[in-house]
The first five atom37 places (N, CA, C, CB, O) and aatype in JSON, in Angstrom:
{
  "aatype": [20, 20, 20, 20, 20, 20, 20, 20, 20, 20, 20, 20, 20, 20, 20, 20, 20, 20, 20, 20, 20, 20, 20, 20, 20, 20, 20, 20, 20, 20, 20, 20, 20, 20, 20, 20, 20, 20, 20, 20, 20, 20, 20, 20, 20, 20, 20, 20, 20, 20, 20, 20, 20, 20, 20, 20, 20, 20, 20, 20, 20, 20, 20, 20, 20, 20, 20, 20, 20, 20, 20, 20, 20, 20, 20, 20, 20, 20, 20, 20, 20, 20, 20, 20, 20, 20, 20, 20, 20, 20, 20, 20, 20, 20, 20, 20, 20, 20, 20, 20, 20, 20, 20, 20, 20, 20, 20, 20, 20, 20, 20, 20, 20, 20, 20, 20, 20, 20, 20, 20, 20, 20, 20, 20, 20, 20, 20, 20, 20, 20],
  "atom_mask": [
    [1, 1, 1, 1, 1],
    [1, 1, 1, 1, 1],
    [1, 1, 1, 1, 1],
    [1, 1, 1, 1, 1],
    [1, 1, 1, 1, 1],
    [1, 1, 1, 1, 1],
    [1, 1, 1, 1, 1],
    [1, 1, 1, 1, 1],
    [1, 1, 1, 1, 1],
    [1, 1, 1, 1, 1],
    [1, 1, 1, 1, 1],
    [1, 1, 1, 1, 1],
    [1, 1, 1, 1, 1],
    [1, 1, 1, 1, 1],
    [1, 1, 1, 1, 1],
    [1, 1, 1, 1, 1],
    [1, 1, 1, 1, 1],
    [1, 1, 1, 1, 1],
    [1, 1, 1, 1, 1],
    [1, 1, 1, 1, 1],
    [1, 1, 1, 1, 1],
    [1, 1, 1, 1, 1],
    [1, 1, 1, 1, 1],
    [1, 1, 1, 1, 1],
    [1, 1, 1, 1, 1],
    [1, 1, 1, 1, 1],
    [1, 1, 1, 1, 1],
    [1, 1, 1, 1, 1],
    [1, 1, 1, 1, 1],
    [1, 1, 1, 1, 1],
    [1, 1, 1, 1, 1],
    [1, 1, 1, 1, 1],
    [1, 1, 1, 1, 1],
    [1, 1, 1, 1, 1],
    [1, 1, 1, 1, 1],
    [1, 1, 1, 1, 1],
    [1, 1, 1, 1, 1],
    [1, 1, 1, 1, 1],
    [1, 1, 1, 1, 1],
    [1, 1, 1, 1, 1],
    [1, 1, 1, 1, 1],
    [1, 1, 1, 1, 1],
    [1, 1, 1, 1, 1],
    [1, 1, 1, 1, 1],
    [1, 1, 1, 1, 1],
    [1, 1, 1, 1, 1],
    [1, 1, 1, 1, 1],
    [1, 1, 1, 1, 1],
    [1, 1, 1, 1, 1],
    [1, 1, 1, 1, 1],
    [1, 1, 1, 1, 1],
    [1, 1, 1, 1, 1],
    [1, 1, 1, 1, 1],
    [1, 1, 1, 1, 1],
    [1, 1, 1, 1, 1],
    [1, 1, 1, 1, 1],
    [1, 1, 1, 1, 1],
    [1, 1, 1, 1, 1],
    [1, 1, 1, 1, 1],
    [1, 1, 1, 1, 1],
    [1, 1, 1, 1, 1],
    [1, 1, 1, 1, 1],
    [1, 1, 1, 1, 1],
    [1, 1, 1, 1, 1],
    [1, 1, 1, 1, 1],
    [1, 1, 1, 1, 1],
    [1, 1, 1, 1, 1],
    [1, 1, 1, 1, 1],
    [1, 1, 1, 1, 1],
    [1, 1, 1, 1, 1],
    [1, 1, 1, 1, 1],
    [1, 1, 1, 1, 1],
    [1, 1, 1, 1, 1],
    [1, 1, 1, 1, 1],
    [1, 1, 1, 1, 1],
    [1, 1, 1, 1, 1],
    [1, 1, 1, 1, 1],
    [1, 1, 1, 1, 1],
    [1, 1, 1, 1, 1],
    [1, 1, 1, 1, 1],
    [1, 1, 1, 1, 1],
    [1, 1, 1, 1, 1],
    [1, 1, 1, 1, 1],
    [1, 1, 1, 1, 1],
    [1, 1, 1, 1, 1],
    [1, 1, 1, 1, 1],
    [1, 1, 1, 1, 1],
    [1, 1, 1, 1, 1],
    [1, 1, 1, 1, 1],
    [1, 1, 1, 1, 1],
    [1, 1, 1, 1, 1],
    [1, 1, 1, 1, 1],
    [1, 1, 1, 1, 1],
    [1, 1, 1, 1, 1],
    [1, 1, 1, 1, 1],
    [1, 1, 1, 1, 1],
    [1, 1, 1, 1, 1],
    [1, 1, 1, 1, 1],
    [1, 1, 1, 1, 1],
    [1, 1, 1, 1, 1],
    [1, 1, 1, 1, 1],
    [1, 1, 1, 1, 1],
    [1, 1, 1, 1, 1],
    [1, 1, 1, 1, 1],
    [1, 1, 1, 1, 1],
    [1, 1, 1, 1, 1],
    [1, 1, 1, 1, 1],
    [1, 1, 1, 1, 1],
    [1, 1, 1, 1, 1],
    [1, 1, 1, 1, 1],
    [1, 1, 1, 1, 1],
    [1, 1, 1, 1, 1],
    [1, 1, 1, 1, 1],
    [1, 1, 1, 1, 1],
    [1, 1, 1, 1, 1],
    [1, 1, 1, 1, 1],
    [1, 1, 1, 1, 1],
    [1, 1, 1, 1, 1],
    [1, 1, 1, 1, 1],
    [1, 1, 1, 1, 1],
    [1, 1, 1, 1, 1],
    [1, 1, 1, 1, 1],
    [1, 1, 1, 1, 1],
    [1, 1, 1, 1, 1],
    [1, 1, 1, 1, 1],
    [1, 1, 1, 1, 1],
    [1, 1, 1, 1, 1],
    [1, 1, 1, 1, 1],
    [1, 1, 1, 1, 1],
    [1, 1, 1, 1, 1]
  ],
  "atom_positions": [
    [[0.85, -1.17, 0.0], [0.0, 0.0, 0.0], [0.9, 1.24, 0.0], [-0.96, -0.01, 1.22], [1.87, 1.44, 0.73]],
    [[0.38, 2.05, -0.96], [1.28, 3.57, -0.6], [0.86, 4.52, 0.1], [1.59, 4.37, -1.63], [-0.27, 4.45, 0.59]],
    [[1.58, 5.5, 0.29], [0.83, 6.31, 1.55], [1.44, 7.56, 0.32], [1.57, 6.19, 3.76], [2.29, 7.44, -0.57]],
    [[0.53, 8.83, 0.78], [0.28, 9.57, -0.27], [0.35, 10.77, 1.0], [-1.18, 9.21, -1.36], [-0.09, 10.87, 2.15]],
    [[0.87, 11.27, 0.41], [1.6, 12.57, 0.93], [0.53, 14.25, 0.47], [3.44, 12.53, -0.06], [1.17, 14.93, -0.33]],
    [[-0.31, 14.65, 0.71], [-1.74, 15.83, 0.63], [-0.78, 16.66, 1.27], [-3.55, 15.57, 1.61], [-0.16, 16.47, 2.31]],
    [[-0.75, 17.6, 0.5], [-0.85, 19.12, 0.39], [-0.9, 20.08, 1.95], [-2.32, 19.37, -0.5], [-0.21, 20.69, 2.77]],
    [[-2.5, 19.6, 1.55], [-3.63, 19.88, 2.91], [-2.74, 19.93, 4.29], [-4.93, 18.4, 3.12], [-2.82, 20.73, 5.23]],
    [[-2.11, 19.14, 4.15], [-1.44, 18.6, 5.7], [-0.04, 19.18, 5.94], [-1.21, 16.82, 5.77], [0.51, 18.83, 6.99]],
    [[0.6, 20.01, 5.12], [1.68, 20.79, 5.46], [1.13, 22.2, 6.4], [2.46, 21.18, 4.0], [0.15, 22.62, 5.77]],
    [[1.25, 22.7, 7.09], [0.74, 24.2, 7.56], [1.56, 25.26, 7.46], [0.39, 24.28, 8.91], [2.66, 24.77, 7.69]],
    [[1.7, 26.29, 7.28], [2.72, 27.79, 7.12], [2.06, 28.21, 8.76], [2.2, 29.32, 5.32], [0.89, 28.45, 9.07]],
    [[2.88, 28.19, 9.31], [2.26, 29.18, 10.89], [3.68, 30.42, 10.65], [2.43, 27.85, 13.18], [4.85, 30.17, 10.35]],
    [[3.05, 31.74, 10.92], [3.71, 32.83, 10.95], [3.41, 33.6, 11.96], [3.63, 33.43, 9.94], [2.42, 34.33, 11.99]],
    [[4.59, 33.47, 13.2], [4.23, 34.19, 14.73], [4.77, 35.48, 14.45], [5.0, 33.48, 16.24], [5.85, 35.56, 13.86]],
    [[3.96, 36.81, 14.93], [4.73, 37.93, 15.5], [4.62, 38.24, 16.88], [4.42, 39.05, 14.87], [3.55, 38.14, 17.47]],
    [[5.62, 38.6, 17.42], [6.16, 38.54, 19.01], [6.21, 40.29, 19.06], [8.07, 37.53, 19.33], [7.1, 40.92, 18.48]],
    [[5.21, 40.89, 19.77], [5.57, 42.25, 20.34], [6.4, 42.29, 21.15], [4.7, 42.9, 20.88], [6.02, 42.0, 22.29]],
    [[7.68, 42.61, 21.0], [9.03, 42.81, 22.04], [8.54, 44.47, 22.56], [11.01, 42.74, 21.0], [9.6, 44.97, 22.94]],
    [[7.6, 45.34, 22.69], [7.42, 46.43, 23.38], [7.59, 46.21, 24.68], [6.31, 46.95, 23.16], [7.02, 45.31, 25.29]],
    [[8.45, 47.08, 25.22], [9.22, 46.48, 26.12], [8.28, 47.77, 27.37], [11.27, 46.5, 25.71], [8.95, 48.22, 28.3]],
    [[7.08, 48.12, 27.25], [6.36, 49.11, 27.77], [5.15, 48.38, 28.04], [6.22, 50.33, 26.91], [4.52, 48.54, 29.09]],
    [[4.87, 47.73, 27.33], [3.78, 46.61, 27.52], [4.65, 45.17, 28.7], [3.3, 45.9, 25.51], [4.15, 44.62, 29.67]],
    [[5.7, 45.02, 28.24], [6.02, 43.69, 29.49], [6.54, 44.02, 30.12], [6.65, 42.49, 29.39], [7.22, 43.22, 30.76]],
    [[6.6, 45.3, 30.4], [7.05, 45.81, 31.89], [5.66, 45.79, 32.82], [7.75, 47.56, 31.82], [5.74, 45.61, 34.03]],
    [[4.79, 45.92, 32.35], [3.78, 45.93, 33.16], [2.97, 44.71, 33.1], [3.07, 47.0, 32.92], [1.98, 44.65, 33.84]],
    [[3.31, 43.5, 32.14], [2.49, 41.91, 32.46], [2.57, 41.07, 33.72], [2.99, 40.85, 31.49], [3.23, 41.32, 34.74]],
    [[2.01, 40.31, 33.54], [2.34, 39.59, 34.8], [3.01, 38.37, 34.21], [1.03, 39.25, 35.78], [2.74, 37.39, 34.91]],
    [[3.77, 38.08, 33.2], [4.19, 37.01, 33.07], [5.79, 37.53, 32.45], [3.15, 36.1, 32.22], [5.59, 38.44, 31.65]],
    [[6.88, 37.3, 32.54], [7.98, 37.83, 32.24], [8.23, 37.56, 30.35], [9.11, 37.12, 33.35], [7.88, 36.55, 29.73]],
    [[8.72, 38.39, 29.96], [9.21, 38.17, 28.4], [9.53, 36.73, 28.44], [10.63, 39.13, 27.87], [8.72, 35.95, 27.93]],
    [[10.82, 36.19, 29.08], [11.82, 35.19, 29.0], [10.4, 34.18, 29.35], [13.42, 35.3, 30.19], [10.33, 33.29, 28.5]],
    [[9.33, 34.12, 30.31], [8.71, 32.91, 30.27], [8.04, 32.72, 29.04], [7.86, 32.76, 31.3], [7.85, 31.61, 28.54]],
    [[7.71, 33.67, 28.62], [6.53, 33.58, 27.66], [7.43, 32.97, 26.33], [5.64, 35.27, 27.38], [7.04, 32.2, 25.45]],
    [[8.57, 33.52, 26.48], [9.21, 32.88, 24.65], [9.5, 31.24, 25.08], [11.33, 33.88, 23.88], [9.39, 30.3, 24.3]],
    [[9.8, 31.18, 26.13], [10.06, 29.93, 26.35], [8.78, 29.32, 25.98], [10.54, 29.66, 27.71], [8.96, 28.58, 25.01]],
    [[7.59, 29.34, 26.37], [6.12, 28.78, 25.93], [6.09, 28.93, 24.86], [4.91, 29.28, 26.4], [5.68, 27.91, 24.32]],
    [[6.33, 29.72, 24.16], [5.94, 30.15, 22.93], [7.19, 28.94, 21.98], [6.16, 32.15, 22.78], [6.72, 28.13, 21.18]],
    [[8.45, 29.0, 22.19], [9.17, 27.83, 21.66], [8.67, 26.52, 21.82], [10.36, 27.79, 22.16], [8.72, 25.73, 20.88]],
    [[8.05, 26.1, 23.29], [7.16, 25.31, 23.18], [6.39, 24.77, 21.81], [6.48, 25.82, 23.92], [6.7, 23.96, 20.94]],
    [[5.29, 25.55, 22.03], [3.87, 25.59, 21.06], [4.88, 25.69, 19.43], [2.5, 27.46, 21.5], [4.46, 24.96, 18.54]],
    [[5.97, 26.44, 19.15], [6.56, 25.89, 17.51], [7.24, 24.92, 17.95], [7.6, 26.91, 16.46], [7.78, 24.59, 16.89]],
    [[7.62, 24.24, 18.67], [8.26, 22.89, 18.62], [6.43, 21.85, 18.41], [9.48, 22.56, 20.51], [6.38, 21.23, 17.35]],
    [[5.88, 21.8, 18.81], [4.95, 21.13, 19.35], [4.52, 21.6, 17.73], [4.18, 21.51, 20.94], [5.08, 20.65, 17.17]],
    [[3.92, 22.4, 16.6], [3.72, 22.2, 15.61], [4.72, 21.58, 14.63], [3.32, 23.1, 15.4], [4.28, 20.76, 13.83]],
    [[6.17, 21.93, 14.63], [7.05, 20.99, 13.82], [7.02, 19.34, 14.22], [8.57, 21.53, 14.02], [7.43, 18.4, 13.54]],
    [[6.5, 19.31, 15.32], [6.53, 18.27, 15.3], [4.98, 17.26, 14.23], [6.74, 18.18, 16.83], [4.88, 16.26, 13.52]],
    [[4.46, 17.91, 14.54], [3.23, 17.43, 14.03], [3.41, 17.03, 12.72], [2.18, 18.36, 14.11], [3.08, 15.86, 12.53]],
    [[3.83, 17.61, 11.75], [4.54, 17.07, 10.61], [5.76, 17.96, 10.27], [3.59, 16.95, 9.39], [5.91, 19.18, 10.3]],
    [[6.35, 17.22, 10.02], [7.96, 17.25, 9.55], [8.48, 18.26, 8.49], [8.34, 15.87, 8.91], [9.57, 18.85, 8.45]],
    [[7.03, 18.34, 7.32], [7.11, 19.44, 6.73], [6.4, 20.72, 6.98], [6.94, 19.15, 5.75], [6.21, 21.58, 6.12]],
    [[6.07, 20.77, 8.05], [5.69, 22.24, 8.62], [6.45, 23.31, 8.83], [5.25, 22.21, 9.71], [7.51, 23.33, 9.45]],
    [[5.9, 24.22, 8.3], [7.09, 25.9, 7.97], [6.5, 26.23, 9.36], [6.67, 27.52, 6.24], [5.43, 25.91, 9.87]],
    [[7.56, 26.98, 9.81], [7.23, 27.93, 11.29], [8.19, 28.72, 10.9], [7.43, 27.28, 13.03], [9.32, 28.52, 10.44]],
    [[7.36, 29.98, 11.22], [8.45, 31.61, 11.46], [8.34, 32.23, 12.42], [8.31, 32.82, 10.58], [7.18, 32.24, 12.81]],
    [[8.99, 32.77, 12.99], [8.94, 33.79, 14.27], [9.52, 34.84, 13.58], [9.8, 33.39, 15.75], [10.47, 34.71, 12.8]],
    [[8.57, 36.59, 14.02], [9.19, 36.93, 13.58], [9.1, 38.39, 14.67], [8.99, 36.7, 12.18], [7.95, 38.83, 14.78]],
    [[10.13, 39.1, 15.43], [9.49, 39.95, 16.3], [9.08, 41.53, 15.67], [10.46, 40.03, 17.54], [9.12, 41.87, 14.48]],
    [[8.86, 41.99, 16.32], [8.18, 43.65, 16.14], [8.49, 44.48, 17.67], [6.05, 43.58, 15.83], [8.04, 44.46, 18.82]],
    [[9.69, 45.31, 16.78], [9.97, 46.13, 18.27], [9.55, 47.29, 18.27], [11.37, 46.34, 18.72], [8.56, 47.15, 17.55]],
    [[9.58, 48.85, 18.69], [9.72, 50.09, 18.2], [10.03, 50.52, 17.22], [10.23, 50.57, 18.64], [9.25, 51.35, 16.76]],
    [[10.85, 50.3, 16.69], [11.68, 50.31, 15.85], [12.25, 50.0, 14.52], [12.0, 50.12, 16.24], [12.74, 50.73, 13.65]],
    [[12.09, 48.82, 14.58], [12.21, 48.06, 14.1], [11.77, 46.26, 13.91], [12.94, 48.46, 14.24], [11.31, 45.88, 14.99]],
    [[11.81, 44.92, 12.7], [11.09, 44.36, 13.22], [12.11, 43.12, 12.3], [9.45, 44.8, 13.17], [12.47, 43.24, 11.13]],
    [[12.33, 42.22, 13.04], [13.32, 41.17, 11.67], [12.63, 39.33, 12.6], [16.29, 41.57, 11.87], [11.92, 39.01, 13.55]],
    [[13.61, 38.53, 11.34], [13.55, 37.64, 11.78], [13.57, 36.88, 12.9], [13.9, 37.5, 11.38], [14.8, 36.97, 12.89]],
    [[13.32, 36.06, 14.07], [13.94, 35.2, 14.69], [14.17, 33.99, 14.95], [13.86, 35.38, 15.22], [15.01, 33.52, 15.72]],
    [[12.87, 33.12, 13.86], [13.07, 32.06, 13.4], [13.0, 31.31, 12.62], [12.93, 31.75, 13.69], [11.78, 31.36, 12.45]],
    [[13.37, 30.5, 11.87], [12.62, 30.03, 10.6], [12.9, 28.75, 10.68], [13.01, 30.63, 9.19], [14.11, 28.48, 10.68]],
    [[11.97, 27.64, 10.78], [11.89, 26.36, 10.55], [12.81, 25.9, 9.31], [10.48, 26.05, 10.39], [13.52, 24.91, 9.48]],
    [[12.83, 26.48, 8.24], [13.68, 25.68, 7.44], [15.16, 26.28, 7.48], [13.1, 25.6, 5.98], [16.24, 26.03, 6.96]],
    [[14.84, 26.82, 8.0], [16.63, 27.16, 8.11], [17.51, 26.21, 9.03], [16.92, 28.77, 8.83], [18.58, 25.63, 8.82]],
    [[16.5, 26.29, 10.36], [16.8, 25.48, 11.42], [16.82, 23.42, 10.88], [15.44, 26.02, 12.68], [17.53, 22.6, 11.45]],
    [[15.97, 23.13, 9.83], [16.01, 21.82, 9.2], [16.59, 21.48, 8.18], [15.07, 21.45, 8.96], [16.52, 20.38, 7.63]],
    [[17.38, 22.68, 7.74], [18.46, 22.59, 6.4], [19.46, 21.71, 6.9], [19.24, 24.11, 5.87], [20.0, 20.85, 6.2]],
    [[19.79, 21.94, 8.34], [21.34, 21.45, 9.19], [20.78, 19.57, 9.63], [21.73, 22.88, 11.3], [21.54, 18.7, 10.07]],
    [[19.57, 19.42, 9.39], [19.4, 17.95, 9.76], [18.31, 18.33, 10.69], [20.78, 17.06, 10.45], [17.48, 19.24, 10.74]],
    [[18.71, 16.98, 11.63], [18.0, 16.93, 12.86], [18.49, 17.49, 14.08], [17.78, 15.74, 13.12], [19.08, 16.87, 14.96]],
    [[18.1, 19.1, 14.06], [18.86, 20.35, 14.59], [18.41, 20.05, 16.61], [17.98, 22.25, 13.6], [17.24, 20.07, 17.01]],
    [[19.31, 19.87, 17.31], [19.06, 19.5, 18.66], [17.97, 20.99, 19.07], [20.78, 19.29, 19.66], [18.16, 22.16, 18.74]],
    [[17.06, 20.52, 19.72], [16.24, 21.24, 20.25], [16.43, 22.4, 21.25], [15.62, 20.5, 20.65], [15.73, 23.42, 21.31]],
    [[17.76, 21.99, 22.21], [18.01, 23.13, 23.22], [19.02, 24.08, 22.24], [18.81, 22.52, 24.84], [19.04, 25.3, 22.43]],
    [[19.63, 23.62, 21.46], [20.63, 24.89, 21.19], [19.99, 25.2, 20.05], [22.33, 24.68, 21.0], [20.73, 25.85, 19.32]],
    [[18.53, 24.93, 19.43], [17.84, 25.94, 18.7], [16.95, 26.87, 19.64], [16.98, 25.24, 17.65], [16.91, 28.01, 19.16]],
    [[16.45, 26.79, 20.46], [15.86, 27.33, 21.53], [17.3, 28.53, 21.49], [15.51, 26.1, 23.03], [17.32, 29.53, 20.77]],
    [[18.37, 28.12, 22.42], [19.34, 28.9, 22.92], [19.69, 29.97, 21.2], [20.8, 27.69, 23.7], [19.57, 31.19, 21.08]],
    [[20.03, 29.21, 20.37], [19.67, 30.59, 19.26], [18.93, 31.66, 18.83], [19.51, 30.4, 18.48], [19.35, 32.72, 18.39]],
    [[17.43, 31.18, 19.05], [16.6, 31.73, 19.33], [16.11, 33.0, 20.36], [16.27, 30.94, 19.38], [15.64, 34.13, 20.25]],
    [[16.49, 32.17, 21.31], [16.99, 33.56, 22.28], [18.07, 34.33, 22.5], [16.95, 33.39, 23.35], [18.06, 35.1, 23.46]],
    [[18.95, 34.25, 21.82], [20.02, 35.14, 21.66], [19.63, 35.76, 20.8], [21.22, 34.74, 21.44], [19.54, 36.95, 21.1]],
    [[19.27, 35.46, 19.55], [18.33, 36.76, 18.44], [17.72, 37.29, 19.04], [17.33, 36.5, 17.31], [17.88, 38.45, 18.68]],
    [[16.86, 37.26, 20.01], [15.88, 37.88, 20.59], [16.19, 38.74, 21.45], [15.12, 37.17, 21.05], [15.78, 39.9, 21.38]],
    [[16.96, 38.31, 22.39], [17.86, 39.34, 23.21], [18.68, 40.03, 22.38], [18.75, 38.73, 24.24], [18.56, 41.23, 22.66]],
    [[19.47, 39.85, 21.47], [19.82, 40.95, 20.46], [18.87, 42.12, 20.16], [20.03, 40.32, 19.19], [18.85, 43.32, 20.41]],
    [[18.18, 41.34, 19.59], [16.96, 42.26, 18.54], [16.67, 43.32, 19.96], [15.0, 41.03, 17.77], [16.93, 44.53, 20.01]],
    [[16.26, 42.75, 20.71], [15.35, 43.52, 22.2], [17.07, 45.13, 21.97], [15.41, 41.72, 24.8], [17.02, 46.22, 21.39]],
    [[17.98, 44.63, 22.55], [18.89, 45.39, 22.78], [19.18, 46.52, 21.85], [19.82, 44.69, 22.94], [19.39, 47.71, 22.05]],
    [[19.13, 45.55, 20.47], [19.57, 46.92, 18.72], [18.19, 47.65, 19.16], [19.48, 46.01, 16.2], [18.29, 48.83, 19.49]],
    [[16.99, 47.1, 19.2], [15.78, 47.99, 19.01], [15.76, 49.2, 19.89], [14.51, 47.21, 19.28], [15.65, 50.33, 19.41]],
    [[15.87, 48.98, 21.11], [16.07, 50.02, 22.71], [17.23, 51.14, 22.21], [16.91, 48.85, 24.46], [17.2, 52.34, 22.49]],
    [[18.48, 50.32, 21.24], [19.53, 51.63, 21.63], [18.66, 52.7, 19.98], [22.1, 50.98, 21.43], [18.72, 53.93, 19.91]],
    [[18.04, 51.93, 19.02], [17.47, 52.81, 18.2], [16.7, 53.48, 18.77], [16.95, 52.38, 17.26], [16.94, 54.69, 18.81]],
    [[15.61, 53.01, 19.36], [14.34, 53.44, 19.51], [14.78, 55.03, 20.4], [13.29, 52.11, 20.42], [14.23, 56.11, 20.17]],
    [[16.12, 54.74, 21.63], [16.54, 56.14, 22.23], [16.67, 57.07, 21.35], [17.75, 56.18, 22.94], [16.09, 58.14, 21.18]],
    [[17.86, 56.29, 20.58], [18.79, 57.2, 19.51], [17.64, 58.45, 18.75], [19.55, 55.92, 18.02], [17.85, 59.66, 18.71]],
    [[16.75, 57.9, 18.35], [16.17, 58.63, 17.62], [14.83, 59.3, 17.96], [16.14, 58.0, 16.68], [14.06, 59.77, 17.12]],
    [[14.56, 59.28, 19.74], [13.69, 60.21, 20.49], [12.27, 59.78, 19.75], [14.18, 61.96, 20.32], [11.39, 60.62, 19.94]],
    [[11.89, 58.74, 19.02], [10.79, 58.38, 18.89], [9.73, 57.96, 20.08], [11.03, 57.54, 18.12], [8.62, 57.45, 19.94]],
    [[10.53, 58.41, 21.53], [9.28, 57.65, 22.63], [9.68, 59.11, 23.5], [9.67, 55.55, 23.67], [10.68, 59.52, 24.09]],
    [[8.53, 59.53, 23.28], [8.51, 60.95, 24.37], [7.41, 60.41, 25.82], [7.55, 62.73, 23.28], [7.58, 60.96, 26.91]],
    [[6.9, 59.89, 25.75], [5.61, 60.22, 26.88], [5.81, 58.32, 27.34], [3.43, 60.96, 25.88], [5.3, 58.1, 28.44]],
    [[6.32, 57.26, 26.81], [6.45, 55.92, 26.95], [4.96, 55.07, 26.75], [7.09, 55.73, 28.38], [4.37, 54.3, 27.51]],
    [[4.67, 55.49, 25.58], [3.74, 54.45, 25.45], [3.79, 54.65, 23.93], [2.25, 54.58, 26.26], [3.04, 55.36, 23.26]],
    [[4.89, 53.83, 23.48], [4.88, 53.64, 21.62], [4.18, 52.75, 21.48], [6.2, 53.27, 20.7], [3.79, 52.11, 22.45]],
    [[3.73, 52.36, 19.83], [3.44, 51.75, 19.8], [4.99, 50.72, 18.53], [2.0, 52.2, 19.76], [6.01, 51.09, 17.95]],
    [[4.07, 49.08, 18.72], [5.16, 48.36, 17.94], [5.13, 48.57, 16.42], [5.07, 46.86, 18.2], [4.07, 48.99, 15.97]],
    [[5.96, 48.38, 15.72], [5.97, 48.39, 14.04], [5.09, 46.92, 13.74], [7.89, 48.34, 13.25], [5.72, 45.89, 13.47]],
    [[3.49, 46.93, 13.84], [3.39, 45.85, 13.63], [2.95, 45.64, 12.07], [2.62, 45.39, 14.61], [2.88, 44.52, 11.55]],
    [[2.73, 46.58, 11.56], [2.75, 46.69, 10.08], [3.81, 45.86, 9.2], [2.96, 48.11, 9.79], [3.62, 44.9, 8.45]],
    [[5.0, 46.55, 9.56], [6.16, 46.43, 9.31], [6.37, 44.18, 9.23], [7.04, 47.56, 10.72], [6.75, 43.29, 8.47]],
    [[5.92, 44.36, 10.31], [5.85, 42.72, 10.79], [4.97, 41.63, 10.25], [5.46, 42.64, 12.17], [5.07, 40.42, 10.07]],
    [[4.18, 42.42, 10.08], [2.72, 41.99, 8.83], [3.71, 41.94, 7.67], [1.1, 43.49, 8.44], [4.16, 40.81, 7.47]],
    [[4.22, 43.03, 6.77], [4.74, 42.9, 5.79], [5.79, 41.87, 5.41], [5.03, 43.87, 5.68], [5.8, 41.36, 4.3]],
    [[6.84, 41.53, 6.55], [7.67, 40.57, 6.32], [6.99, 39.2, 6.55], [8.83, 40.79, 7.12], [7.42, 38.13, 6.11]],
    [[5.59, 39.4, 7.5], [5.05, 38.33, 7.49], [5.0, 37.28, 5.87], [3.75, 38.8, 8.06], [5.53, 36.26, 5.44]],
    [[3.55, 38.8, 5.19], [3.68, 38.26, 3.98], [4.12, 37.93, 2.74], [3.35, 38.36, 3.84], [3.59, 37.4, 1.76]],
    [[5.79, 38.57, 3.12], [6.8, 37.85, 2.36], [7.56, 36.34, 2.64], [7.75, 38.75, 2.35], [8.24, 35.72, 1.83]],
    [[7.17, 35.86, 4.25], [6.95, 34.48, 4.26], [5.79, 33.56, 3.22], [6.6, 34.32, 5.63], [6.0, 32.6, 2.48]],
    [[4.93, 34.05, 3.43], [3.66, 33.39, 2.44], [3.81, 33.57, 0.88], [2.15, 34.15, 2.81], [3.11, 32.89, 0.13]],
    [[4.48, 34.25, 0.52], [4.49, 34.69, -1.03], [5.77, 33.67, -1.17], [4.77, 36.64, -1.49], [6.33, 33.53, -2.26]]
  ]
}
């Protein structure tokens, strides 16, 4: 018997992560727990099938870029799970850090309540999907 491989059953999931760092100052759950859950829940869809695309992608003040991409991470094989996690959060803590020294640099936050580039994040979104 062959087994037949549908379309249907691949999924594109495309996360954006508000890194506004004005909003999780005031949550009750810390940044660092929540990405950790959140690596969770894209491990827990790659797993589901093997050819499932996952992107992370954050949105700071500022600015808004990559931080993960499933096939990048499955180009290298069968990529160990903690030191994709630990990559993951080092982009992220990057990104958090470049975004803060822009976002000063250029006096875009007078009163502290910006908002994120989530446009911006949408857009690279849907250059994942295209």
């Amino acid at each position: 018997m062959t087994s037949k491989l549908y379309s249907d059953d691949i999924s594109l999931a495309v996360v954006v992560v508000d890194t506004n760092p004005f909003f999780w100052a005031s949550a009750a759950l810390p940044f660092a727990d929540f990405f950790a859950h959140l690596f969770h829940y894209v491990n827990s869809l790659l797993l589901l099938n093997h050819l499932n695309h996952v992107v992370v992608i954050a949105a700071g003040l500022s600015s808004c870029t990559y931080i993960f991409d499933s096939s990048d991470a499955s180009a290298s094989g069968a990529a160990d799970v903690a030191a994709t996690f630990t990559n993951a959060s080092r982009k992220i803590d990057e990104f958090i850090a470049e975004d803060g020294r822009a976002t000063t640099s250029n006096g875009s936050v007078a009163d502290g309540n910006a908002a994120s580039l989530l446009s911006g994040a949408l857009s690279l979104a849907l250059c994942c999907i295209l």
